[in-house]
C-alpha positions in Angstrom: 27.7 46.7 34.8 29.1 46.5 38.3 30.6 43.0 38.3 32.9 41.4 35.5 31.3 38.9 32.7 28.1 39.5 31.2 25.0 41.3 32.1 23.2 39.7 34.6 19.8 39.5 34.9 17.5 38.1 37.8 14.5 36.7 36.0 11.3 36.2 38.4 8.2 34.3 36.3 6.8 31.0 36.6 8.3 27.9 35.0 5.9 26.8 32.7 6.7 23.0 31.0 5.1 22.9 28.1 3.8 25.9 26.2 6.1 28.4 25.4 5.9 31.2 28.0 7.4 32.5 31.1 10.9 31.8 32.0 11.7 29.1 29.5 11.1 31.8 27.2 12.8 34.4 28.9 16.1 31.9 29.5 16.4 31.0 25.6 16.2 35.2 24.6 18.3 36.2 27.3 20.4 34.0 26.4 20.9 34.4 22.4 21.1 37.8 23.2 24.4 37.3 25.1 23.1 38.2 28.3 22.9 35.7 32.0 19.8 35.0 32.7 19.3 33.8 36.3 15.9 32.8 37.0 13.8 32.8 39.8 11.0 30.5 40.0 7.7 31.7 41.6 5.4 28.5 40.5 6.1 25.3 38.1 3.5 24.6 35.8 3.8 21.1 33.8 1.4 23.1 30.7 0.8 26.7 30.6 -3.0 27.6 32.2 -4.0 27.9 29.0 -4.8 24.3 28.8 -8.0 22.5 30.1 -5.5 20.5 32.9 -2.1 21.0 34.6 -0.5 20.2 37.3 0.7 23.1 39.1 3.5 23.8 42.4 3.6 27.3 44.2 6.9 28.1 45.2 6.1 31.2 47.8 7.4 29.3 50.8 10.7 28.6 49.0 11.4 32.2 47.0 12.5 34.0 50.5 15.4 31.5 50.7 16.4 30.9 47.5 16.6 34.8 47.1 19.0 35.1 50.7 21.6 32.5 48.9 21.5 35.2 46.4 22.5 37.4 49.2 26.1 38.4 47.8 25.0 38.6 44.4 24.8 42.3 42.3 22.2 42.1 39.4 22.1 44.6 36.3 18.6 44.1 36.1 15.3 42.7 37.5 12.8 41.5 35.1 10.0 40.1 37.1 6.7 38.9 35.5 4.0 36.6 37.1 2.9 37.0 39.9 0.5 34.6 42.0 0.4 35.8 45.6 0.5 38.8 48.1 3.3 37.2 49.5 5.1 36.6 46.4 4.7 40.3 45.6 5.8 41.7 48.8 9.2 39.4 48.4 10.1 40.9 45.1 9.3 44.4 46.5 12.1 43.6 49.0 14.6 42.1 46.3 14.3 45.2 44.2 15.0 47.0 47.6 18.1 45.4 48.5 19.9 44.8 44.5 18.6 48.7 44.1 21.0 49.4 47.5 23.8 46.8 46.2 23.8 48.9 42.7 21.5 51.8 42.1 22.1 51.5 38.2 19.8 48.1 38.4 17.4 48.3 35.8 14.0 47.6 37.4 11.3 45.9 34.3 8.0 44.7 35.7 5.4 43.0 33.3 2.5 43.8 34.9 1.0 40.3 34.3 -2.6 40.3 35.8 -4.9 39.9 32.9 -6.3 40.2 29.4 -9.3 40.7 27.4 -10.9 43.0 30.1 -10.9 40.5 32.8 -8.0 39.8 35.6 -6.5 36.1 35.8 -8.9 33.9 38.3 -5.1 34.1 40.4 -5.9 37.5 40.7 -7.5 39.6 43.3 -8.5 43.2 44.3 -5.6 43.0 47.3 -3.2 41.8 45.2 -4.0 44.6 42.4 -3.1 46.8 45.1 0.4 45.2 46.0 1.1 45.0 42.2 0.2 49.2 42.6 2.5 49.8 45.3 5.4 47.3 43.4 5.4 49.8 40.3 6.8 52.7 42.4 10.1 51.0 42.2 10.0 50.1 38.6 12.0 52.1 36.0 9.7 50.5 32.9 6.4 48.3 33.2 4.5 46.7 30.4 0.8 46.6 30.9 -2.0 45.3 28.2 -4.7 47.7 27.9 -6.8 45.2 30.5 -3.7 45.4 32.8 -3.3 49.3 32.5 -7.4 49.5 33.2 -7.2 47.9 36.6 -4.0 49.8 37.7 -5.9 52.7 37.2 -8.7 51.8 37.8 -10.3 53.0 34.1 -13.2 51.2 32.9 -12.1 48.9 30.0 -13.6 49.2 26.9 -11.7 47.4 24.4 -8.3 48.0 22.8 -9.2 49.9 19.9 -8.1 53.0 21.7 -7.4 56.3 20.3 -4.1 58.2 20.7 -5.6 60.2 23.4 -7.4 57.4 25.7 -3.7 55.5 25.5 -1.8 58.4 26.6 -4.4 59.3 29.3 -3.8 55.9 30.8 -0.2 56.2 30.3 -0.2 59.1 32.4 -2.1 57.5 35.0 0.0 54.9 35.1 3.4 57.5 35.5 1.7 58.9 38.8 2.0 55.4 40.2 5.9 55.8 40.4 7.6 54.0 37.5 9.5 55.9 35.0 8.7 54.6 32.1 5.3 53.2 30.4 5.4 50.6 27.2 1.6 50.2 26.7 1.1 47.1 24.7 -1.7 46.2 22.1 -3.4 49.4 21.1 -5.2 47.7 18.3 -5.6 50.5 15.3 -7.7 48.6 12.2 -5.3 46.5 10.6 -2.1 47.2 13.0 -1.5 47.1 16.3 0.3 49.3 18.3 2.7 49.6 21.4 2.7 53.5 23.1 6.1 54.1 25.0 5.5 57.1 27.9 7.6 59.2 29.8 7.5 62.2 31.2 9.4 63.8 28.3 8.9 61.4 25.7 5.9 59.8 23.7 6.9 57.2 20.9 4.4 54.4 19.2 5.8 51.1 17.2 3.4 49.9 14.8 3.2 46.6 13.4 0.7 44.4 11.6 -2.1 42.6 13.2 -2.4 39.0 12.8 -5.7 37.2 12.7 -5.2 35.3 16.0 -3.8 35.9 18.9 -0.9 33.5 19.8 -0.2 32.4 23.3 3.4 33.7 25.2 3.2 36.5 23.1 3.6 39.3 25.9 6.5 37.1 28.0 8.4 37.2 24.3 7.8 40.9 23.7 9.4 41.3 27.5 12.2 39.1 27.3 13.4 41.0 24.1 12.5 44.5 25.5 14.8 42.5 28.8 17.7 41.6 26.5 18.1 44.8 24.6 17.8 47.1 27.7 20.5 44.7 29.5 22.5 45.6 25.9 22.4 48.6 26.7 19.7 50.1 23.3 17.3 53.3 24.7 14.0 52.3 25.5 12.6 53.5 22.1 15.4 51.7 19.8 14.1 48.1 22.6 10.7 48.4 21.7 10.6 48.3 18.9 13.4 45.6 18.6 10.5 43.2 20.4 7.5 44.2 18.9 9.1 43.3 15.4 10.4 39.9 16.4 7.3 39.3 18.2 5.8 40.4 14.8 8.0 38.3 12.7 7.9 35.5 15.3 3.8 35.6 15.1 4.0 35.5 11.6 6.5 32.8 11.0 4.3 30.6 13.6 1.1 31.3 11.8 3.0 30.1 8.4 2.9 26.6 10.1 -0.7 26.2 11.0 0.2 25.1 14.6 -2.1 25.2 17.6 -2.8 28.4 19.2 -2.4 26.8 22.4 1.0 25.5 21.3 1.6 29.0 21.5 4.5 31.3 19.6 7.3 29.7 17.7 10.4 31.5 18.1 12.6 29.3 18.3 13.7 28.9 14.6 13.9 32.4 14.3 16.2 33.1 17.8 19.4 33.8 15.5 17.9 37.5 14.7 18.6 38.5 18.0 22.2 36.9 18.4 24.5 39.8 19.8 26.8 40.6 16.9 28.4 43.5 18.8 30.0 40.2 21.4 31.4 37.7 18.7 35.0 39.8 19.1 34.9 38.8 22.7 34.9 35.0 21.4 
């Protein structure tokens, strides 16, 4: 930490009302996990787009000066995550450039969120597939699906049943683009699902159940908890697998109450498992 009070993290993602994703998701984990969460708006949704209507606001035009008024700020950590514009991309690009100048211990985490189910988001184009390319170069971890990794690299995508070897080849591909770290999520394997972490000297998999639906939010959960236990200072191994099981027990807990998929994941009953222990001598 270069600054006194908690660890500080600058949380770029969209703002999505209703739903259970994004930055309301990342504020509340952040949060319980005793770390400042300082978020950065990149659009407001009233509903997630997962619904048939929402009403939606770009903020591109205001991110470059909300980010100057953060001008004489020092941030332990970026955690950026949607994305919906060249612009927008190229303006986090700088951000990371000047809080990686201001402190070069920044933690840099980019969720790589451009698709799913072997299609990219209809936000989405070939341009801005490159920026997102070019944005990974300054990231120390990034946490692409298997349809998000395929693009990158520009593999052809043929499911997510992938073996040990397909998932480290794409891993690999994905380390030439400049990031130091790879967390590959949802390598499906039967009745389990899988999540590869990659570096240059280290391979590691966390395996946990597979559900019979897949829950929106999910993936914005699974990287506010990896967030919140890399701010805490946990290796990247012990942080994975922290948020693939409460994304696991989360998932589980929601599918208990028979809710709407599109209602997405309820973790919110379950948020005291990741209360920071370690800080309650501070209070």
């Amino acid at each position: 930490m270069t600054h006194s009070g908690t660890v500080r993290v600058a949380c770029i993602n969209d703002l999505s009302g209703y739903g259970r994703c994004s930055l309301t998701t990342a504020i509340a984990v952040l949060s319980v996990m005793g770390v400042q969460p300082c978020p950065v708006p990149t659009a407001v949704f009233s509903k997630h787009t997962g619904f048939p209507a929402y009403h939606f606001t770009d903020y591109t035009d205001a991110m470059p000066a909300y980010l100057e008024n953060w001008s004489d700020l020092v941030f332990d950590q970026v955690y950026s995550g949607f994305l919906g514009s060249m612009g927008q991309i190229a303006i986090v690009q700088q951000f990371i450039r000047t809080q990686k100048a201001k402190n070069p211990a920044c933690q840099i985490l980019l969720d790589t969120v451009m698709g799913d189910h072997g299609s990219l988001y209809s936000t989405y184009t070939s341009e801005m597939c490159q920026a997102m390319r070019e944005l990974i170069r300054f990231a120390d971890v990034i946490t692409p699906n298997i349809t998000e990794a395929c693009f990158l690299t520009g593999t052809p995508y043929h499911g997510e049943a992938l073996h040990t070897d397909e998932a480290v080849a794409l891993c690999k591909q994905l380390l030439t683009l400049g990031c130091q770290a790879v967390v590959l999520t949802g390598i499906v394997r039967e009745d389990h699902i899988a999540t590869m972490t990659y570096t240059v000297n280290s391979l590691d998999c966390t395996i946990c159940s597979l559900t019979k639906c897949r829950l929106s939010g999910t993936g914005d959960l699974f990287a506010s908890v990896l967030s919140g236990a890399m701010a805490q200072g946990k290796t990247l191994a012990d942080a994975v697998a922290q948020a693939a099981a409460f994304v696991s027990d989360a998932t589980q807990y929601t599918l208990n109450l028979q809710t709407s998929e599109m209602e997405g994941i309820c973790f919110e009953p379950i948020l005291y498992r990741l209360h920071n222990k370690e800080r309650e001598h501070l209070v």
